[in-house]
N, C-alpha and C positions, 0 to 999 in steps of 0.2 A: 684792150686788156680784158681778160674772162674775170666775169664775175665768181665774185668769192662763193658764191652759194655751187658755184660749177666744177670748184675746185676739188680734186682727188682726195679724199682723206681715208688714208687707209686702215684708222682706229673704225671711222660708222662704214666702213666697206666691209672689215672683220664681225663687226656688231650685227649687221642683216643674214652675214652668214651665218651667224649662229644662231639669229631669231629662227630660219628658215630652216634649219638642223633640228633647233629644238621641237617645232612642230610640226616635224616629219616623225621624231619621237626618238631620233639618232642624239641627243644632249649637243651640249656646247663642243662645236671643233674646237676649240681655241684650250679647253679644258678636258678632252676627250677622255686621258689619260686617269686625271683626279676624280673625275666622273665614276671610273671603275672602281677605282680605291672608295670612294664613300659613301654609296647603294649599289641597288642592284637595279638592274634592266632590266624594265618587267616585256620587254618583249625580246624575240628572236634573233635580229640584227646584234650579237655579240659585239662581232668584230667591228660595227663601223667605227669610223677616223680613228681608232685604236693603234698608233704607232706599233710598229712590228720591234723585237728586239734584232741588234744589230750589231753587236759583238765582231769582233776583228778576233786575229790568230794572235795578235800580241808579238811575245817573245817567247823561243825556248834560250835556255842559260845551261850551259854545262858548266858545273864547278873543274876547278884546277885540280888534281891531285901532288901531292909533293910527294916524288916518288925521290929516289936517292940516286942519280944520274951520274953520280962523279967519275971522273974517269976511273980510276981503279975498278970499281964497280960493272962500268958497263964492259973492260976487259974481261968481265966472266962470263959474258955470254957475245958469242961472236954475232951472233945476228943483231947485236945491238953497236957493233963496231961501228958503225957511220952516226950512231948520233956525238961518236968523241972526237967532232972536228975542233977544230979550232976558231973555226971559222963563223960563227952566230947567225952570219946572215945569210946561209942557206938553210932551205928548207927544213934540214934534221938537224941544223942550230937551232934555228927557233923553235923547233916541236922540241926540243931539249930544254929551251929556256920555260916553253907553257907547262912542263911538266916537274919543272925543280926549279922553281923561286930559289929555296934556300941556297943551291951550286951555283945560279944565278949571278948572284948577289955576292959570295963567297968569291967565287972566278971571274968579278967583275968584266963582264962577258957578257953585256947585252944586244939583244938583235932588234936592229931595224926595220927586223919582221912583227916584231910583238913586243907588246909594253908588259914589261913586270909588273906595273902597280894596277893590271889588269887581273879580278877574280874569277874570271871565265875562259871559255876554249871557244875563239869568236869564230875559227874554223871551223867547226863542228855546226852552230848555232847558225853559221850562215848557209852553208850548203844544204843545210836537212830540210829535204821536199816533204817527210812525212811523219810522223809520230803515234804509229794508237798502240792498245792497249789497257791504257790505263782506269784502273776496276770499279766498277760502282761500288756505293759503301749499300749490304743488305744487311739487315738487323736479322736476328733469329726471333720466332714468335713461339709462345708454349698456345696449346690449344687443350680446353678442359675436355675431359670426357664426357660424352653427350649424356643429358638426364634421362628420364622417364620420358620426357615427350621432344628426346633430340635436341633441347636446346643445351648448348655452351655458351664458351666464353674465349678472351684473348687475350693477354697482355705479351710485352716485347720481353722476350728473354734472353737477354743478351746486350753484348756492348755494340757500340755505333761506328769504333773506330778500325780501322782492317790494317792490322799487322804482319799478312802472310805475304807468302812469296809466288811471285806470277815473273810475267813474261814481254817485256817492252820491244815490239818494231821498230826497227828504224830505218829508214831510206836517204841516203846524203845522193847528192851528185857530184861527180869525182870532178876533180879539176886539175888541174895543170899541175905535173911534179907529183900525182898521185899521197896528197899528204893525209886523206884520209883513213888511207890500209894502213898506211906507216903508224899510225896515232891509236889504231885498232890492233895492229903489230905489234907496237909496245906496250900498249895494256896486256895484252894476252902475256905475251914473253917474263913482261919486267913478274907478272903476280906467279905465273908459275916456278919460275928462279928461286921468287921467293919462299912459295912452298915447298920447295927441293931443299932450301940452302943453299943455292948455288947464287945468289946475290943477296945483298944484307939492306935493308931499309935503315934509314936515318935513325939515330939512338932514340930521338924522341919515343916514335913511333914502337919502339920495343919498348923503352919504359913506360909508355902508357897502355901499350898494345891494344893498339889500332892498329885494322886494317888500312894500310898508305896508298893502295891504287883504286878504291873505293870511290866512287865521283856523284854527285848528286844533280838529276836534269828539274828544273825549273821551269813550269808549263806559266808564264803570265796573259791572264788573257784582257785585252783592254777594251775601252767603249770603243762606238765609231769614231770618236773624234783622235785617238790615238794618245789622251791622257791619261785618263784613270784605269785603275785597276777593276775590273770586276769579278775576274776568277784567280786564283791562285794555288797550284796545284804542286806536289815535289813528292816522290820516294824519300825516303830515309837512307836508303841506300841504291847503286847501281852499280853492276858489274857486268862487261860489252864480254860476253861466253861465244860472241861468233866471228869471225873474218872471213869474210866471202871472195878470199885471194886465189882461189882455185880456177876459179872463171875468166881471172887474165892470163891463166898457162893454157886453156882451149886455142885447140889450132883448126882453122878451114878456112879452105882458099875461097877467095873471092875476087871478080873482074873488077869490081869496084872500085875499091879502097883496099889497103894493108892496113888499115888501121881498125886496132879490137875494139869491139863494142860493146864486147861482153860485161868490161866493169865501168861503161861510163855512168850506172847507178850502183852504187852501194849499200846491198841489206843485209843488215846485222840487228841482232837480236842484244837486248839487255835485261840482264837476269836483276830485279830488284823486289827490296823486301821494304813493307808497310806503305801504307801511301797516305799524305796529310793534305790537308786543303781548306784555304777560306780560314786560316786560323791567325790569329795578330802575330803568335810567335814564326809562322814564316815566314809574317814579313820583316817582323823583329832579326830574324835568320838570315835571308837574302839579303839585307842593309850592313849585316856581322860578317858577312862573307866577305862583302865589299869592301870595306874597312881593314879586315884584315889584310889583307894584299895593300888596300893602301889607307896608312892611319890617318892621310891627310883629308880624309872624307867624314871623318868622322864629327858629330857634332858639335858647336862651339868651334871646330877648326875648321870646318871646310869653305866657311866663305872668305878665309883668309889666302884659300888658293886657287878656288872656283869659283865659279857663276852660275847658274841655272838657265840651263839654253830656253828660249820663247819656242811653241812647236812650228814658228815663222823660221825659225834657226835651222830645224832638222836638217833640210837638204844640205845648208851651208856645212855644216859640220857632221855629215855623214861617218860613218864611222871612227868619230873621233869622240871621246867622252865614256862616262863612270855612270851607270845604273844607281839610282835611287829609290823608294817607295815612301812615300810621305804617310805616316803612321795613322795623324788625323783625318787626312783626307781622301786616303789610297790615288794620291797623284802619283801616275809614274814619272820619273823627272831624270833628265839627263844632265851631266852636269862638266863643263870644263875647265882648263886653266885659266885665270883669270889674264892673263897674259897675250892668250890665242887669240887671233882677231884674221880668220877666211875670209871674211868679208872683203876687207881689205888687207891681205898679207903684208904689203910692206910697212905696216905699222905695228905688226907682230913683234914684241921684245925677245 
């Protein structure tokens, strides 16, 4: 049997490594971190054992729009004729059901493609390879006029928050049934219909007058470990001003294949105005959004019908589950039926 003095202990194995850190004049590995936060290095070596940040892509979140989809309606614009099937569970049912909750729910008519008491467009959010644009915030600075011997002065003159209108990328990759032109097809069509008059939005939306095909993207961005929140970025508004359908009517032959490759990505541009970030009310926003679509999330109620998946859960329940953001903690947290059980299905109620 090895004597205990031979034995591995990896508390005085961590301890010498940091005697031999510290008088190389690198500080404590163990506290490299806290190190920086509480003097200063008085030498060169900046960066040693300094963990690097490590940030993930997160999530992007496309809000639903509730456009007014009923069938009388979409009879006034023929290019809208195939979303008034009957049918839910193809393709332009369900792009029908993401985009009018309220017909939804009224034409008791849902699709086995998409869950109603869902507040996003999981189409969108999953195919998109890419996202930029989105603007720095730059303050204005006044500058004194120079004295006698050139010197001034500086202070910030101006607000911090950026309310104007710029220009959001975006690149999806097309998938089977082409359901993204279709979803960019109807944003375009249904908003200019309605600028003509030639289709009418839901009374709310006039009595309040709101714009109704307005959609807001949600940039979340998370730590390495894939739970918390560290960035949280969103428009005030957005509106997709391109469809890039032209590029599936190019013809040339080829020995290859018949098959176009012109639109197997799609870029389209989104015209949006003001941009917020990092502020409690969006995440206060993103949790209201949730909620609204489904009130059974809300708090006080939601443990009476969900659970909070462990991130052990994720894979099992891959696309299945409700977006949360924990106020106090900025935990992102997904949350499902309390009834579900992938694990093992046949115990599912």
């Amino acid at each position: 049997m090895a004597d205990d003095s031979t034995t591995f202990n990896p508390n005085l194995w961590m301890d010498e490594i940091d005697a031999a850190a510290r008088a190389a004049g690198h500080g404590s590995v163990s506290s490299a971190l806290a190190n920086n936060y509480y003097g200063y290095n008085k030498f060169s070596n900046r960066a040693a054992f300094l963990p690097i940040n490590r940030d993930v892509m997160g999530y992007t979140f496309f809000t639903r729009p509730i456009l007014n989809l009923s069938y009388d309606n979409l009879l006034r614009k023929e290019k809208l004729y195939a979303l008034a099937t009957n049918n839910p569970d193809t393709i332009p049912g369900a792009i029908r059901s993401m985009f009018d909750a309220i017909g939804t729910v009224q034409r008791k008519s849902y699709s086995r493609l998409f869950d109603n008491a869902q507040a996003f467009v999981p189409i969108l959010g999953n195919t998109l390879e890419s996202l930029t644009g989105f603007p720095d915030i730059v303050v204005d600075l006044f500058t004194a006029a120079p004295g006698a011997r050139k010197e001034t002065w500086q202070m910030i003159d101006g607000q911090s928050e950026f309310n104007e209108a710029y220009q959001l990328s975006a690149s999806f990759g097309n998938v089977s049934g082409d359901p993204v032109t279709m979803i960019l097809d109807l944003l375009q069509t249904y908003g200019s219909a309605v600028y003509l008059g030639e289709m009418v939005p839901y009374w709310d939306a006039i009595v309040n007058n709101y714009i109704d095909y307005t959609m807001r993207i949600y940039r979340v961005v998370l730590d390495q470990t894939y739970r918390y929140v560290t960035k949280i970025g969103a428009p005030y508004s957005a509106i997709c001003n391109t469809n890039p359908i032209g590029a599936a009517f190019d013809y040339a032959t080829t020995k290859d294949t018949p098959l176009i490759k012109a639109n197997n990505q799609i870029s389209c541009q989104w015209s949006c105005v003001g941009f917020r970030y990092n502020t409690m009310s969006l995440i206060q926003d993103f949790n209201s959004c949730v909620t609204m679509f489904n009130p059974q999330m809300k708090d006080g109620n939601r443990t009476n019908f969900y659970r909070k998946l462990t991130p052990q859960e994720y894979a099992v329940y891959n696309f299945v589950g409700y977006p949360r953001i924990d106020l106090n903690t900025n935990e992102f947290e997904w949350w499902v039926p309390r009834d579900l059980n992938l694990s093992n299905p046949k115990t599912t109620a």
